[in-house]
KOLGUDREN-896529 format. One line per 10 residues: number of its first residue (from 1); their letters; for each residue z, x, y of C-alpha. Coordinates in steps of 0.05 Angstrom, whole numbers, plus 5000, padded with zeros to 4 digits. Layout:
<nodes>
NUM> a> Z/X/Y  ... $
</nodes>
This chain:
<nodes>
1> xxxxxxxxxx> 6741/7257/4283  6809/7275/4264  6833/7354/4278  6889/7379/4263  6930/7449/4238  6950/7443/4159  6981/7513/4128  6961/7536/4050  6991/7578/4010  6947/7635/3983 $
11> xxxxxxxxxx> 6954/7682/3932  6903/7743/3943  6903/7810/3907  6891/7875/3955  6869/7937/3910  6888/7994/3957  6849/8061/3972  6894/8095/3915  6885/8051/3864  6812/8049/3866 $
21> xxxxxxxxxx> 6799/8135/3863  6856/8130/3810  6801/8079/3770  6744/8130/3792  6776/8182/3752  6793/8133/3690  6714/8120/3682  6700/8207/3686  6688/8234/3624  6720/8297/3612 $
31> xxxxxxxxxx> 6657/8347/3639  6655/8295/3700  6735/8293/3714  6726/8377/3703  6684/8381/3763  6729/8337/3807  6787/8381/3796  6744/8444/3808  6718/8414/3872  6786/8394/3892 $
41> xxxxxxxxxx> 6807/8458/3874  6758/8498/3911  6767/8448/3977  6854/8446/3973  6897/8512/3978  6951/8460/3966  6932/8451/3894  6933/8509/3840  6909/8521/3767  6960/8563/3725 $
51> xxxxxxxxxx> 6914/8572/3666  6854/8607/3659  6828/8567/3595  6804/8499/3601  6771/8452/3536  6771/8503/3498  6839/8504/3478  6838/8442/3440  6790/8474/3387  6827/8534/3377 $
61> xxxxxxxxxx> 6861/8519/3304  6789/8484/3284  6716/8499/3264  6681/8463/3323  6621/8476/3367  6627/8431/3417  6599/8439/3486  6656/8451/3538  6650/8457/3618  6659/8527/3638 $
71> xxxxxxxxxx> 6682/8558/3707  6690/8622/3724  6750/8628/3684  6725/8614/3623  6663/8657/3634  6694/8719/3655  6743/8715/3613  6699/8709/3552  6662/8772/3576  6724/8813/3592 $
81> xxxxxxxxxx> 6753/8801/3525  6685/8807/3479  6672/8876/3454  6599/8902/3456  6566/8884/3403  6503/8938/3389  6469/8894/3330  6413/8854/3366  6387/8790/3330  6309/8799/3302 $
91> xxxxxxxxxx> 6287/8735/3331  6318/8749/3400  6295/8841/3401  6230/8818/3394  6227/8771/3448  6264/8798/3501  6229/8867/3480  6157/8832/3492  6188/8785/3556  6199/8865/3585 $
101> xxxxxxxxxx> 6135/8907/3565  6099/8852/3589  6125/8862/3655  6106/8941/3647  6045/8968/3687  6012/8992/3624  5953/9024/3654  5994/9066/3695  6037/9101/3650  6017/9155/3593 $
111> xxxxxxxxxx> 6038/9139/3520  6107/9188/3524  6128/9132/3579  6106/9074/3534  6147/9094/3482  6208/9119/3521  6213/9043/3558  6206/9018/3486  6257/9056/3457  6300/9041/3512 $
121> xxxxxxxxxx> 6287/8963/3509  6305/8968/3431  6373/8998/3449  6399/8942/3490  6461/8911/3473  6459/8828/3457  6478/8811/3528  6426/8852/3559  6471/8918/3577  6446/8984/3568 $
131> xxxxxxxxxx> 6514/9022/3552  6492/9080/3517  6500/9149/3559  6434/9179/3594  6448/9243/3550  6453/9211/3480  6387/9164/3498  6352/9235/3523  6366/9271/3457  6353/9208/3415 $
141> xxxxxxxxxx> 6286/9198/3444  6273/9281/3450  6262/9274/3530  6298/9301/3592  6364/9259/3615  6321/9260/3687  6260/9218/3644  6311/9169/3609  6347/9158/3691  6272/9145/3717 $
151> xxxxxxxxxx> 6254/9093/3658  6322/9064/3672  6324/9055/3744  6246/9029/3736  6271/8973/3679  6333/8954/3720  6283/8919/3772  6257/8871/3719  6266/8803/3700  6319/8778/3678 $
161> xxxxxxxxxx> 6362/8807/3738  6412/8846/3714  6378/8870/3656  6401/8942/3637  6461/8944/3675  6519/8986/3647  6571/8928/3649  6589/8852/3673  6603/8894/3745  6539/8927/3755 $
171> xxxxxxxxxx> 6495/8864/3722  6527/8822/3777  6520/8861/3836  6446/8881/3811  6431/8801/3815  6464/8794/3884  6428/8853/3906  6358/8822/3877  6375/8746/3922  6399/8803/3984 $
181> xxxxxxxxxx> 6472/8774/3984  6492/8847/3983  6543/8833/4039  6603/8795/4057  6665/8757/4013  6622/8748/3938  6602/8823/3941  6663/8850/3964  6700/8803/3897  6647/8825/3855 $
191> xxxxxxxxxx> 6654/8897/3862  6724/8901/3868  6762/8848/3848  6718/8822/3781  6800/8835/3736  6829/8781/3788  6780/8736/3780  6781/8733/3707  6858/8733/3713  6856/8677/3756 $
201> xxxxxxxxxx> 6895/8718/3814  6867/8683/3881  6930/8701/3920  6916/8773/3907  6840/8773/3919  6864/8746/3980  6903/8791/4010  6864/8847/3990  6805/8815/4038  6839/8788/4084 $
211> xxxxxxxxxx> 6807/8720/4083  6833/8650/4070  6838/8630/3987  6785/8580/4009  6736/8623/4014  6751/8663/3958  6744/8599/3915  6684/8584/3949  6644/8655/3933  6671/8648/3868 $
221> xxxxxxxxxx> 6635/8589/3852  6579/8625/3870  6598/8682/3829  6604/8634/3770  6524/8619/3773  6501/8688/3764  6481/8698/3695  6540/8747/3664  6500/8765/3594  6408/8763/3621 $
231> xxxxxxxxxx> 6392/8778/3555  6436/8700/3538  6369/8665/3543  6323/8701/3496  6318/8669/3423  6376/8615/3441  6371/8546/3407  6370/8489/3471  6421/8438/3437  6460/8383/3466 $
241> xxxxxxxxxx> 6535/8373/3441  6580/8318/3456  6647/8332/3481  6698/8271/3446  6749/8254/3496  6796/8227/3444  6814/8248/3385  6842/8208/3325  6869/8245/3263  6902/8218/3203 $
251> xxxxxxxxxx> 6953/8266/3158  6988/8230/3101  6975/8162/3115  6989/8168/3191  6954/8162/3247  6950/8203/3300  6921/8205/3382  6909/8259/3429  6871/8267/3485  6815/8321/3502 $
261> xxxxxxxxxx> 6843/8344/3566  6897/8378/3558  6868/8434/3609  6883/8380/3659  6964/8393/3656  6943/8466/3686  6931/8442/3756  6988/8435/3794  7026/8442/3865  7017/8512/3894 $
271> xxxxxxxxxx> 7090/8537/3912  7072/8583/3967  7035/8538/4007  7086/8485/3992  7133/8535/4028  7087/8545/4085  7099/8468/4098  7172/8477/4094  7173/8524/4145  7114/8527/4186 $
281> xxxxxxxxxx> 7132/8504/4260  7064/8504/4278  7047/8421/4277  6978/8429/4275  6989/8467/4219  7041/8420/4187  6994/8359/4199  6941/8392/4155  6973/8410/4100  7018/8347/4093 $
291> xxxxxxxxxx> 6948/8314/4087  6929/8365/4034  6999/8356/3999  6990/8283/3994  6919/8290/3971  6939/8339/3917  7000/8296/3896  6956/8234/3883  6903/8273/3852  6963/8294/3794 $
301> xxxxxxxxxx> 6985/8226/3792  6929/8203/3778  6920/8245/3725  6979/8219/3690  6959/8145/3703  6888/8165/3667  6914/8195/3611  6968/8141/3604  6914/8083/3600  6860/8120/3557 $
311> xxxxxxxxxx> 6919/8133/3500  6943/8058/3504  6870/8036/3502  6851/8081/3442  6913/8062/3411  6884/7983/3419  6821/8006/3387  6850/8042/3331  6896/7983/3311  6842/7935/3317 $
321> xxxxxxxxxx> 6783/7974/3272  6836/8019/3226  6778/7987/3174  6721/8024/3196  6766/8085/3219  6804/8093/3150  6743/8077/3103  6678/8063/3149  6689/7997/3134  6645/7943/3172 $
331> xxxxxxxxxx> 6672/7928/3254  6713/7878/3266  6714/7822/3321  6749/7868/3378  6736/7855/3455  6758/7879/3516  6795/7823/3538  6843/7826/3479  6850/7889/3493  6873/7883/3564 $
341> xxxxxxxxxx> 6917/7812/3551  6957/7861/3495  6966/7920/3546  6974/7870/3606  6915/7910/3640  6857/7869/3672  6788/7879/3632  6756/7917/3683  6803/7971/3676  6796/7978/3592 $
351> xxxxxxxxxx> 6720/7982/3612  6730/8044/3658  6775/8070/3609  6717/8064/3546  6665/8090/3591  6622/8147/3580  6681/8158/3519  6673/8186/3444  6712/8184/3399  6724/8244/3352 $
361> xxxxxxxxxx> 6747/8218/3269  6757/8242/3208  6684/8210/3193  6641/8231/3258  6643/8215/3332  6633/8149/3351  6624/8121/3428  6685/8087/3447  6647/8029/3476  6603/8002/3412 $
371> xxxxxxxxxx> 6673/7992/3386  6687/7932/3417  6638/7871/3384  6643/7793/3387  6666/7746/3353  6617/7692/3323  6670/7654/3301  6724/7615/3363  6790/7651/3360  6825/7631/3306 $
381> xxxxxxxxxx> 6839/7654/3239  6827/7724/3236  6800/7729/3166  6744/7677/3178  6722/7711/3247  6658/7751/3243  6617/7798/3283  6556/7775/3311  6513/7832/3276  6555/7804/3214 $
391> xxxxxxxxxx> 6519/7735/3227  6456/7768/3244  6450/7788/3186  6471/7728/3151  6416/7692/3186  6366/7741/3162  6382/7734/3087  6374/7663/3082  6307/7668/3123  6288/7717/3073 $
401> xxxxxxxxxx> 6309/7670/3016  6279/7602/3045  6221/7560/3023  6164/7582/3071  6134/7522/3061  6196/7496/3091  6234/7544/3128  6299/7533/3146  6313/7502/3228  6368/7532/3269 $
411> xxxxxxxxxx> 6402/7471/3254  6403/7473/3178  6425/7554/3194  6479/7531/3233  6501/7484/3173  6487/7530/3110  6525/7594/3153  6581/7529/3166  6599/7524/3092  6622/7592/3085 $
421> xxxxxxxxxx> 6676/7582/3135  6643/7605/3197  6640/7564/3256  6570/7580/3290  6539/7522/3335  6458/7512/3332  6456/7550/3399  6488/7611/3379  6448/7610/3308  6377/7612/3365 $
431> xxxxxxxxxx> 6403/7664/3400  6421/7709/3342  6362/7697/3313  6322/7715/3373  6360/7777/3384  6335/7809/3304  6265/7781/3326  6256/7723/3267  6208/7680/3294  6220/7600/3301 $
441> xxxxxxx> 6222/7549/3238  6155/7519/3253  6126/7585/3262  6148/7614/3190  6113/7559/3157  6061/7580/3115  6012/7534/3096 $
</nodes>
């Protein structure tokens, strides 16, 4: 046996640590990328968020109810800038109102007391605050302000927590109180620093405690899942709503493309941290937040690279089906390896990009994904190429129309669908007809 040392030339492709979380992000849909960034937010002092509105902005100049993700900016925001309103909906008085007598000790109280909790539950704003003054509720209901501070302080320990507080402050600190978090960092934000939160100001917050802006972050998540309006539950419709990730508009004959994250631009470096690095000595200190710097840098980047590819993808997919986007006109033979060859992208990548997608046109939302269909014809001539639910239901027509005492074989399918200028082998015709459940020729013959 011969041995002996031979070399080879080898071409291998390496896909590095950064290139595959930059593909991780491409496949997040927008609620999914929206918790990556607040997670990274909440974990890297290194990385900021300028703005305090997120989705939401791309709706504001249309009619939409979409569902959005919502942080604590959002929320608190909302609640800091909605006036009281004192009208209560029917539907929802009447069951919050029966969700809190029911919680009454009936048997213990006289009828006077009855009526007074009654009257009070009946004045309670749509989020659940009780914001009129002791004295006005005392002469409305002809009884002492010391009865109406009793009935209240008795209703403000019932479900839903927070119930009857006099504003967002007090409902919050009544549900901390209720799961005894009544110390540390998320009390101490809560019933001081509620205006910074909703303004976004974490430097300031801070400062003011003394603690690091991770923490902060931290207990304001936290803060974020107490329930800011307890009445918000009561006589609410539980629907689903799709968030589109792309948008596609037409005006005058031309097409347009934008993307649903444009809350994504608001995260950025954060300059005085950047300028602790600069001029810390400390190398410890330096060593940590380079790594933090150069996490926060690729999680930008990689930003940009997502919303790169998803616009030159959707741009592939509007070119290829401006038929069924301009006049829901039937799909045409589009797949994702096209797609990729034209944008010099491997096929993997247009998949990430198209996952978990919709699509938002003038006509409805579509998913990005059922888009792309097959061909039945070989690549050729354009005109002549068909989808496969195009031959489908070819095949299911001429079933329809045959002699059942001689029903047509895949073969003579394959043939007849032939002549019309499709190219569809006997194999293919099988499958198809498998697929829409039409049974085999020998078992459509009737007798």
């Amino acid at each position: 046996m011969d041995v002996g040392i031979s070399q080879r030339a080898e071409l291998k492709q390496k896909i590095s640590l950064n290139q595959l979380r930059s593909l991780e992000m491409l496949a997040m849909d927008g609620s999914e990328l929206n918790e990556l960034l607040k997670s990274e937010y909440l974990e890297n002092p290194l990385l900021d968020c300028s703005e305090l509105h997120h989705p939401e902005r791309r709706y504001d100049t249309r009619d939409r109810s979409y569902g959005k993700p919502v942080t604590y900016e959002t929320g608190l925001k909302d609640i800091f800038d909605d006036e009281l309103n004192r009208d209560i909906p029917e539907k929802k008085s009447r069951q919050l109102r029966e969700f809190i007598l029911e919680q009454l000790p009936l048997d213990a109280l006289d009828d006077r007391q009855v009526e007074l909790f009654r009257y009070l539950t009946d004045c309670l704003e749509d989020t659940g605050y009780f914001t009129m003054s002791v004295k006005e509720a005392a002469k409305l209901a002809c009884v002492s302000e010391e009865e109406v501070r009793k009935a209240l302080s008795f209703l403000r320990e019932l479900e839903p927590y927070g119930i009857f507080a006099e504003d967002l402050r007090s409902c919050l600190l009544m549900q901390l109180k209720k799961s005894r978090r009544d110390k540390g960092v998320l009390w101490d934000i809560t019933d001081r620093y509620l205006q910074e939160v909703a303004e976004g100001n974490i430097g300031k917050i801070s400062r003011g405690l003394k603690v690091s802006t991770a923490e902060v972050r931290k207990a304001i998540e936290e803060l974020v899942k107490l329930e800011p309006k307890p009445a918000a539950g009561f006589g609410a419709n539980d629907t689903s709503y799709i968030i589109p990730d792309i948008i596609f508009s037409r005006e005058n004959g031309q097409w347009t493309i934008e993307l649903n994250d444009k809350w994504t631009e608001d995260y950025s470096l954060n300059d005085y941290y950047v300028s602790i690095l600069r001029d810390t000595e400390d190398p410890e200190l330096r060593a940590y937040f380079e790594k933090k710097l150069e996490r926060a840098r690729l999680i930008i980047a990689n930003i940009k690279q997502r919303r790169k590819t998803l616009l030159a993808v959707s741009g592939e997919i509007l070119e290829g089906q401006k038929a069924f986007f301009e006049s829901s006109g039937p799909l045409r033979p589009l797949s994702m390896q096209d797609v990729a060859e034209r944008l010099n992208i491997s096929t993997s990548t247009v998949s990430r990009a198209v996952k978990g997608k919709y699509i938002e046109h003038p006509a409805g939302i579509t998913e990005a994904r059922s888009l792309f269909v097959g061909s039945a014809a070989p690549a050729g001539d354009s005109e002549t190429s068909v989808t496969a639910e195009q031959v489908k239901k070819m095949i299911a027509e001429l079933v329809e129309k045959e002699d059942k005492k001689k029903p047509l074989s895949d073969q003579r399918l394959s043939e007849l669908i032939n002549e019309t200028g499709i190219a569809i082998s006997r194999r293919t015709v099988a499958k198809y007809r498998e697929e829409s459940g039409i049974k085999k020729s020998f078992e459509r013959k009737e007798p």
